[in-house]
N, C-alpha and C positions, 0 to 999 in steps of 0.2 A: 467197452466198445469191442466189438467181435468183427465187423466191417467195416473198410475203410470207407463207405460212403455212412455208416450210422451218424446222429448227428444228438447233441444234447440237448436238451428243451433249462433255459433260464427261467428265472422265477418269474418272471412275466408272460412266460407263456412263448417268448421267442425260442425259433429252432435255432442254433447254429453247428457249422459242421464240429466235427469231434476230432477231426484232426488239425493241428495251428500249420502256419506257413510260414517259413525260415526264410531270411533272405542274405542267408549267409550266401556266397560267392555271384552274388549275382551282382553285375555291372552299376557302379553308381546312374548310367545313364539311363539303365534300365528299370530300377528298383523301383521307380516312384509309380510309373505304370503299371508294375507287378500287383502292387501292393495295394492301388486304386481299384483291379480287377479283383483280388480276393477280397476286395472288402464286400464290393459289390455282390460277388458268390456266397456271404454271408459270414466270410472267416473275422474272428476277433481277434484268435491267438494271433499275433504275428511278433517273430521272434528275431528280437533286431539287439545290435551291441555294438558301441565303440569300436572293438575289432573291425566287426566288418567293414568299416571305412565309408558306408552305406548307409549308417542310421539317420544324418544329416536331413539328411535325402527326405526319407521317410517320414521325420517329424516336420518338414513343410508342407505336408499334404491337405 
């Protein structure tokens, strides 16, 4: 990846972008929305953890 808008091509042929999205400090109130909108923008990576106190969230989407 040389740019942060380049993106990977899967083996079916889907683009998605090349960089993941973290949702480390981001508000449990907020998270589920965040994370709703990078899906849609075509993000797969999303990088979620116990820690953050926010995965909860996230795996009821």
């Amino acid at each position: 990846m040389e740019k942060i808008s380049d993106s990977l091509t899967l083996h079916n042929g889907l683009k998605i972008p090349g960089l993941g999205f973290g949702v480390w400090q981001i508000s449990p109130l907020h998270t589920a929305k965040c994370v709703k909108t990078v899906i849609k923008a075509g993000y797969r990576n999303i990088d979620t953890a116990e820690g953050y106190m926010n995965d909860v969230i996230c795996c009821e989407l």
